[in-house]
N, C-alpha and C positions, 0 to 999 in steps of 0.2 A: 340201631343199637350200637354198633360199632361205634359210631360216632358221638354216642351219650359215654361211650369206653374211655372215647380217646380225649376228649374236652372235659368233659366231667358235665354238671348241671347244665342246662344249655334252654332256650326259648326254640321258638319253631323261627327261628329268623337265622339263630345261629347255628342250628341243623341244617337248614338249607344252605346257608352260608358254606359247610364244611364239605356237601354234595360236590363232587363234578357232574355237571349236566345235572342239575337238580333240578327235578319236579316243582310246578309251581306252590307258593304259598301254599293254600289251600290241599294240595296232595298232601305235601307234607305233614298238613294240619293233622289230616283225616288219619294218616298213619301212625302217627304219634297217638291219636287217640286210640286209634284199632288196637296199637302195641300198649296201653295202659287198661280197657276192658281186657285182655286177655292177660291180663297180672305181669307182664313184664317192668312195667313204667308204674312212677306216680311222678307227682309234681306238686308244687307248692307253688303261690301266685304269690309275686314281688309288683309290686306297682302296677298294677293291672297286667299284670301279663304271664302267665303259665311259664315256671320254669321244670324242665321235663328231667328225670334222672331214672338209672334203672334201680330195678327192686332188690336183685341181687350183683353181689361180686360178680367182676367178669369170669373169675374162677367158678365159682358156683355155676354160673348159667353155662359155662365150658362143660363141666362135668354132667349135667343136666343132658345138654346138645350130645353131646357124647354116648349117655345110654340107651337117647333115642335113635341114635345114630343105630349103634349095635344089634339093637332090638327089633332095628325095619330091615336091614339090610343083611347083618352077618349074624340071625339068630342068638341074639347076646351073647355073642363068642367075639372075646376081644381078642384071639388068636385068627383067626377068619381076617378081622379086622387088619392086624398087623402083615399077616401074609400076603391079602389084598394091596397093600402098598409097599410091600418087598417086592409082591411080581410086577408092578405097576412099571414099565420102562420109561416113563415120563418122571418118576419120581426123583431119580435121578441124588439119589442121597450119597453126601459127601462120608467119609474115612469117618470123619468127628463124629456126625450123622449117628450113624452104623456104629462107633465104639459110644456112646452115650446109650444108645439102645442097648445093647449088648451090657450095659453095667445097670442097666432097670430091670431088665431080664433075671439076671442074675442076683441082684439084690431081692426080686420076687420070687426067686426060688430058694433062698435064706431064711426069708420070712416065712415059706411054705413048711421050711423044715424045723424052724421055731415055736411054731400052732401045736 
Protein backbone atom coordinates (compact mmCIF):
# COMPACT_ATOMS: atom_id res chain seq x y z
CA UNK A 1 0.00 0.00 0.00
CA UNK A 2 2.66 2.22 0.90
CA UNK A 3 4.01 2.03 -2.16
CA UNK A 4 0.54 2.59 -4.45
CA UNK A 5 0.90 5.94 -1.59
CA UNK A 6 4.04 6.91 -2.70
CA UNK A 7 4.01 6.33 -6.80
CA UNK A 8 0.56 6.66 -7.33
CA UNK A 9 -1.09 4.02 -9.91
CA UNK A 10 1.47 1.41 -10.42
CA UNK A 11 1.51 -2.43 -12.31
CA UNK A 12 2.76 -5.38 -10.33
CA UNK A 13 6.34 -4.73 -11.94
CA UNK A 14 6.47 -1.38 -10.60
CA UNK A 15 5.55 -2.30 -7.10
CA UNK A 16 8.08 -4.58 -7.07
CA UNK A 17 10.35 -2.46 -8.67
CA UNK A 18 9.77 0.15 -5.51
CA UNK A 19 10.27 -3.11 -2.92
CA UNK A 20 13.88 -3.45 -1.33
CA UNK A 21 14.42 -7.13 -1.34
CA UNK A 22 11.27 -7.74 -3.16
CA UNK A 23 9.33 -10.79 -3.24
CA UNK A 24 9.20 -12.31 -6.43
CA UNK A 25 6.68 -11.45 -9.39
CA UNK A 26 4.36 -13.68 -8.67
CA UNK A 27 4.26 -12.95 -4.60
CA UNK A 28 3.81 -9.70 -5.39
CA UNK A 29 1.02 -10.64 -7.87
CA UNK A 30 -0.79 -12.66 -5.23
CA UNK A 31 -0.85 -9.64 -2.74
CA UNK A 32 -1.89 -7.15 -4.83
CA UNK A 33 -4.65 -9.31 -5.36
CA UNK A 34 -5.28 -10.44 -1.72
CA UNK A 35 -5.19 -6.43 -1.00
CA UNK A 36 -8.02 -5.75 -3.81
CA UNK A 37 -10.47 -8.88 -2.57
CA UNK A 38 -10.21 -7.41 0.69
CA UNK A 39 -11.44 -3.63 -0.72
CA UNK A 40 -8.36 -1.93 -0.28
CA UNK A 41 -7.12 -1.97 -4.23
CA UNK A 42 -8.94 -1.75 -7.50
CA UNK A 43 -7.26 -1.37 -10.92
CA UNK A 44 -8.04 -0.70 -14.24
CA UNK A 45 -6.13 -2.67 -17.16
CA UNK A 46 -3.91 -0.37 -19.74
CA UNK A 47 -2.64 -2.58 -22.57
CA UNK A 48 -3.05 -5.66 -21.06
CA UNK A 49 -1.80 -5.23 -17.99
CA UNK A 50 -3.56 -4.46 -14.37
CA UNK A 51 -2.66 -1.11 -13.27
CA UNK A 52 -3.19 -1.25 -9.33
CA UNK A 53 -4.40 1.94 -7.04
CA UNK A 54 -5.79 2.30 -3.60
CA UNK A 55 -9.56 2.66 -2.80
CA UNK A 56 -9.27 5.26 -0.44
CA UNK A 57 -6.97 8.46 0.40
CA UNK A 58 -3.99 7.84 2.36
CA UNK A 59 -5.74 10.07 4.79
CA UNK A 60 -8.84 8.01 4.97
CA UNK A 61 -7.18 4.65 5.23
CA UNK A 62 -4.71 6.59 8.12
CA UNK A 63 -7.87 7.27 10.05
CA UNK A 64 -9.28 3.95 9.32
CA UNK A 65 -5.79 2.05 10.64
CA UNK A 66 -6.12 4.35 13.46
CA UNK A 67 -9.42 3.21 15.15
CA UNK A 68 -8.48 -0.04 14.57
CA UNK A 69 -5.50 0.65 16.22
CA UNK A 70 -7.33 2.05 19.27
CA UNK A 71 -9.91 -0.39 19.52
CA UNK A 72 -7.46 -3.59 19.62
CA UNK A 73 -4.98 -2.21 21.77
CA UNK A 74 -5.92 0.96 24.04
CA UNK A 75 -9.83 0.28 24.21
CA UNK A 76 -10.87 3.08 21.98
CA UNK A 77 -9.05 5.50 24.22
CA UNK A 78 -7.10 7.84 22.19
CA UNK A 79 -5.72 9.05 25.48
CA UNK A 80 -4.24 5.41 26.36
CA UNK A 81 -3.02 5.76 22.98
CA UNK A 82 -1.17 9.00 23.29
CA UNK A 83 0.14 8.20 26.94
CA UNK A 84 1.45 4.94 25.57
CA UNK A 85 3.84 6.89 23.29
CA UNK A 86 4.70 9.73 26.02
CA UNK A 87 6.04 6.81 28.14
CA UNK A 88 7.45 5.14 25.29
CA UNK A 89 11.57 5.93 25.98
CA UNK A 90 12.26 5.02 22.24
CA UNK A 91 10.04 7.69 21.23
CA UNK A 92 12.23 10.09 21.77
CA UNK A 93 9.91 13.23 20.59
CA UNK A 94 11.60 16.45 19.84
CA UNK A 95 10.55 20.34 21.71
CA UNK A 96 8.56 20.89 18.20
CA UNK A 97 7.16 17.28 18.70
CA UNK A 98 5.73 17.94 22.00
CA UNK A 99 4.70 21.81 21.36
CA UNK A 100 2.60 20.78 18.13
CA UNK A 101 1.01 18.21 20.39
CA UNK A 102 0.41 20.31 23.14
CA UNK A 103 -1.56 22.93 20.50
CA UNK A 104 -3.98 19.75 19.26
CA UNK A 105 -4.53 19.03 22.86
CA UNK A 106 -5.57 22.30 23.40
CA UNK A 107 -7.30 23.31 20.34
CA UNK A 108 -9.42 19.76 21.42
CA UNK A 109 -10.21 21.21 24.51
CA UNK A 110 -11.71 24.58 22.82
CA UNK A 111 -13.63 22.64 20.69
CA UNK A 112 -14.86 20.47 23.69
CA UNK A 113 -15.95 23.77 25.37
CA UNK A 114 -17.70 24.98 22.01
CA UNK A 115 -20.19 21.71 21.79
Amino acid sequence: MDVLYRVGPATVADVRAALPDAPGYSAVRALLRILEEKGHLKHREKAGKYIYLPRRSRADAAKQAVRRLLGTFFEGSAARAVAAVLDDADADLSDEELDRLAQRIEAARRKGKAS
